[in-house]
C-alpha positions in Angstrom: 78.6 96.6 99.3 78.5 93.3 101.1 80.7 90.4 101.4 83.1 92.3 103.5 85.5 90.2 105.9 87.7 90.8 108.4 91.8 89.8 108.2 93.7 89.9 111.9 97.1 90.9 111.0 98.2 91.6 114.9 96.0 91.2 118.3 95.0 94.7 117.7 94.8 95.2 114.1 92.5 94.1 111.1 91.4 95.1 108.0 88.6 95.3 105.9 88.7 93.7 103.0 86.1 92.3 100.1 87.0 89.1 98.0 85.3 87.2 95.4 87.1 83.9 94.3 86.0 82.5 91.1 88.1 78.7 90.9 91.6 79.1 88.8 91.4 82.9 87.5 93.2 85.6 87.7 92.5 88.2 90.1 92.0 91.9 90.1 93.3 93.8 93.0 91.7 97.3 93.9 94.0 100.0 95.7 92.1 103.0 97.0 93.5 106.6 97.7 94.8 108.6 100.6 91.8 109.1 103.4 89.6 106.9 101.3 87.7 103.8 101.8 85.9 101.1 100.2 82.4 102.2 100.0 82.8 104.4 96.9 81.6 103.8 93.4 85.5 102.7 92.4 85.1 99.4 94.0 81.6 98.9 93.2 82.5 98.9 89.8 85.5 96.8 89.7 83.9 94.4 91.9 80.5 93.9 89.3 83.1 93.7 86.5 85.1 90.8 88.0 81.7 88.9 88.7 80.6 89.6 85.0 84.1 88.8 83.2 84.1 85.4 86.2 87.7 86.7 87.5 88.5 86.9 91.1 88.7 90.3 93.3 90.4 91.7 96.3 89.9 95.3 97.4 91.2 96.3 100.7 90.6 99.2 103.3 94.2 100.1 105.0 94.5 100.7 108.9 92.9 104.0 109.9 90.6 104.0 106.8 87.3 103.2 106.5 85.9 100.4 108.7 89.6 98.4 108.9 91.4 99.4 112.9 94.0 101.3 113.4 94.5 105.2 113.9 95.2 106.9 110.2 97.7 109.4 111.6 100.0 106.5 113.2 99.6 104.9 109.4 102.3 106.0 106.0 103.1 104.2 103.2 105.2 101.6 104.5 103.0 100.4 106.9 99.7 100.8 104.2 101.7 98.9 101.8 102.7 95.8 104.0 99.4 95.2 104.8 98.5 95.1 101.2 101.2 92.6 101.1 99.8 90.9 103.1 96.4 90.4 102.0 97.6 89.8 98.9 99.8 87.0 100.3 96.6 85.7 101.7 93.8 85.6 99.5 95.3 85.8 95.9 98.2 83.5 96.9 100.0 82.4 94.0 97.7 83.5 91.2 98.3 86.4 88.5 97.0 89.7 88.6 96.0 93.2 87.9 96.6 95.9 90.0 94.3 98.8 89.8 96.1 102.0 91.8 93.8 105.0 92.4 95.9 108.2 93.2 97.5 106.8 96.5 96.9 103.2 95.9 99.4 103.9 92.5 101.9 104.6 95.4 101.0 101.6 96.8 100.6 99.5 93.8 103.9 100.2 92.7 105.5 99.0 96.3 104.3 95.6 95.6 106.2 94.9 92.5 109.3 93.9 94.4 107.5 91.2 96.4 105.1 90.1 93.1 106.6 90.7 90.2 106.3 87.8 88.2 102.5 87.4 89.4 101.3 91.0 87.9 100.2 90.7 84.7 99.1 94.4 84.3 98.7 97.6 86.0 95.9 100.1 85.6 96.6 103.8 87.6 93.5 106.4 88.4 95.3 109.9 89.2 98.1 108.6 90.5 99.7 110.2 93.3 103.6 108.4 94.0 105.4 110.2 96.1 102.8 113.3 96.3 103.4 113.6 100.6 107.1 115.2 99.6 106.2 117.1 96.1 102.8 118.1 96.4 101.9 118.7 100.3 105.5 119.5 101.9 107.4 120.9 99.1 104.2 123.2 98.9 103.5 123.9 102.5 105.1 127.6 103.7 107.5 128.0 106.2 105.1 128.5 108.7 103.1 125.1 108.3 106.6 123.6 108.2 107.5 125.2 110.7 103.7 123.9 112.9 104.5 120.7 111.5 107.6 120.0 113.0 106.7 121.4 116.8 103.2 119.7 116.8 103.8 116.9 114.9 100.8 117.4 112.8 99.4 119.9 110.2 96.0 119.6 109.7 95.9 120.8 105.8 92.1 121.9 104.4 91.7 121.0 101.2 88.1 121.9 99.1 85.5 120.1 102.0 88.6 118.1 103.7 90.6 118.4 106.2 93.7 116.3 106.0 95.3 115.3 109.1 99.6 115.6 107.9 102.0 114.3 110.5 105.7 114.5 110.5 105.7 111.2 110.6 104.0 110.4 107.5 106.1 113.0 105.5 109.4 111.3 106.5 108.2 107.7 105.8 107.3 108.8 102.6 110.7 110.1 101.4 111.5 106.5 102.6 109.4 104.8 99.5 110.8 106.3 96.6 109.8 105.2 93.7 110.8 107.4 90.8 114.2 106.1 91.2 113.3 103.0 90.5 113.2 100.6 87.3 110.8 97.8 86.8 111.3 95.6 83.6 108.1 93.6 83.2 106.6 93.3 80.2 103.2 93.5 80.9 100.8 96.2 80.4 100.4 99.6 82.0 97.8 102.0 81.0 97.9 105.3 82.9 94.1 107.3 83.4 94.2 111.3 84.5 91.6 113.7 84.5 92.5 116.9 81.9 90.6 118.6 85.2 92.6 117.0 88.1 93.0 119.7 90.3 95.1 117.3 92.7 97.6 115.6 90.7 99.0 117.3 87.6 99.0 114.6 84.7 102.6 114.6 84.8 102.6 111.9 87.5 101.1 109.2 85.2 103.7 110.4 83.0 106.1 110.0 85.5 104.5 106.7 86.4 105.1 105.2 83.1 108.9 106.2 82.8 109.6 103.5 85.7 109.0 100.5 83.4 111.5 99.8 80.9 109.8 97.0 78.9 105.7 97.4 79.4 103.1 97.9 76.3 102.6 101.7 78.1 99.3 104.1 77.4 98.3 107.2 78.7 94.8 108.3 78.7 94.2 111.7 79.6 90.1 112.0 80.3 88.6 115.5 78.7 86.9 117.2 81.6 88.1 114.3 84.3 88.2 115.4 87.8 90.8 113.6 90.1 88.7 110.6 90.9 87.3 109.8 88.1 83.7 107.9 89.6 81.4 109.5 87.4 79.3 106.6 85.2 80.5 107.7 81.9 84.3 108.4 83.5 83.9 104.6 84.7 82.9 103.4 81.9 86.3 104.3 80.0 88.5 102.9 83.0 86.7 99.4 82.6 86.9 99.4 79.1 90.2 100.0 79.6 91.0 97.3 82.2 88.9 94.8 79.4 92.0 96.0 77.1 94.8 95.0 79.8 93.2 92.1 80.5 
């Protein structure tokens, strides 16, 4: 995918990013998940819709993913989500948009309702993931890989063909961003997208998801035979037509 830039947030850090600007629309801003990066067929997608439908787009890579600096196992959530912030801050400025969360990047999304509120006019979650670090790695890890965790500072969890670097860090900063607690009251609209197959995230997080906001037009779709990322044509092809219904 081209048109990638460069933001300096410090003297040592900057991330990846891809926007497309199209003069007084709204934008759509792209969230990807934990360990990901930009050069999957999420982005693609989202990014050829915008063009076609003439809105404006903004996808970013966090520090210590893909091609933005940074080491991912000095990253968590609060750091990943300020620098959201403030790309946002930068390139969509004071426009309206849709947030797009994909497992992590629902985490994420849901971070930046405090700051932008009144400019999110929708939100679209992929297998969202809040608050998995806590419920599905550390509440799940034995007292042994607790046990590593805490004297090393790391657990390096396999998972399928990955192998997930876990610091202690990262766990604690997590039960830091809460979000389940939380109430938001927009009234905008939030559809929810799970695979029936996740294997990652159990459904019951977009559930979850949808509980936080009091006053939204909510939807959940759950995807017959939908894996946890959901990048399959066909699978794409119902996310977009669902993000044409938000819109």
């Amino acid at each position: 995918m081209a048109n990638f830039r460069y933001h300096k947030i410090t003297k040592n850090k900057k991330i990846r990013y891809i926007s497309k600007i199209n003069k007084d629309s709204s934008f759509v801003v792209f969230l990807h998940g934990f360990m990901s990066d930009l050069e999957g067929e999420k982005p693609k997608a989202f990014l050829n819709f915008t063009k076609k439908n003439k809105l404006s787009f903004l996808a970013l890579e966090y520090s210590g993913h893909g091609k933005s600096s940074g080491v991912f196992t000095k990253g968590n959530i609060t750091k990943w989500s300020n620098e959201t912030s403030i790309l946002i801050n930068k390139i969509v400025k004071k426009n309206k948009f849709i947030l797009i969360g994909s497992s992590m990047g629902a985490w994420i999304a849901l971070k930046q309702f405090k700051q932008f509120k009144n400019q999110i006019s929708g939100f679209l979650g992929i297998g969202s993931a809040p608050e998995f670090l806590e419920n599905l790695m550390w509440k799940k890890f034995t007292r042994k890989m607790k046990a590593k965790t805490i004297k090393k500072g790391i657990y390096f969890l396999k998972h399928g063909n990955y192998e997930y670097p876990i610091t202690l860090q990262l766990i604690k900063d997590g039960r830091k961003n809460k979000v389940f607690n939380k109430k938001i009251d927009s009234k905008i609209k939030v559809t929810m997208i799970h695979g029936q197959k996740d294997e990652v995230v159990p459904v019951s997080y977009s559930r979850k998801v949808l509980k936080i906001f009091k006053n939204a037009k909510k939807k959940l779709l759950v995807i017959k035979n939908g894996d946890h990322s959901l990048s399959k044509p066909n699978k794409l092809k119902i996310i977009l037509r669902e993000l044409k219904l938000i819109i």
